[in-house]
C-alpha positions, 0 to 999 in steps of 0.5 A, a space after each residue: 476486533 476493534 474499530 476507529 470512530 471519531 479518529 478513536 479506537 473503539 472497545 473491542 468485540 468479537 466478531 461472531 460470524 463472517 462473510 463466507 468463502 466465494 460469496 459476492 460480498 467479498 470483495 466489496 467488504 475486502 476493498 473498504 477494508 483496504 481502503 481504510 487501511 490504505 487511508 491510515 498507511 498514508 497519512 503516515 508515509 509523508 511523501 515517501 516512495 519513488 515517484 513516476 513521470 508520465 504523459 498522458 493526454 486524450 484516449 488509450 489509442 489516441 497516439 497524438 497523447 504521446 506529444 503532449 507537454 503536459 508531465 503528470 508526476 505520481 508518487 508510488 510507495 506500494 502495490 498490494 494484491 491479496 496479501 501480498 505487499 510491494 513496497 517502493 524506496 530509494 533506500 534500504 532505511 526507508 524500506 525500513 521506515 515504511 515496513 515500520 509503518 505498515 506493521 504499526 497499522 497492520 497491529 492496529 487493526 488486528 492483521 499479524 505480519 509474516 516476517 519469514 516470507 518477507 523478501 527484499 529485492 534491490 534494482 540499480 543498487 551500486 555494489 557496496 550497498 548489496 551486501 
């Protein structure tokens, strides 16, 4: 394993031992590693995804919120759950370019990639473009 300090990549080192199965640490210790990895994911996708336009003002069951003028815009490039991955593009050359970019991350910290069960799913394509 090797860690980031400094914005430079460290010596590497085993790791010889681990947070055991169901213990409460889990998920804190899932979380900063995600997040880290998130942090180096985005400093290299530049602005891509889809993006999603949206109101929202005042509380959840406040449906005046619904009249508000005021737009937020959100850029979405992916959702993960576990270790499952969804990526947003308009095309199929960014969902290239930013699968690139998660493999290039995902290397750097030592998680490998499962090519076989990567699956492409295409919404509002025109035809030509389905193949």
């Amino acid at each position: 394993m090797r860690n980031i300090a400094g914005g430079e990549l460290t010596d590497a080192f085993q790791v010889t031992c681990a947070v055991r199965q169901g213990c409460v640490a889990a998920p804190l210790f899932f979380n900063v590693f995600m997040t880290a990895m998130l942090t180096l994911v985005d400093r290299k996708l530049l602005n891509r995804g889809i993006s999603i336009n949206y109101r929202y003002e005042g509380g959840l069951f406040n449906l005046s919120r619904m009249k508000t003028q005021k737009v937020t815009r959100r850029l979405i490039t992916e959702l993960e759950y576990a270790d499952d991955l969804v990526l947003f593009t308009h095309t199929e050359a960014e969902v290239q370019r930013i699968t690139d970019i998660f493999v290039q991350v995902y290397e750097l910290i030592g998680i490998e990639v499962s090519t076989g069960k990567i699956k492409l799913l295409t919404v509002n394509t025109p035809r030509e473009q389905q193949s």
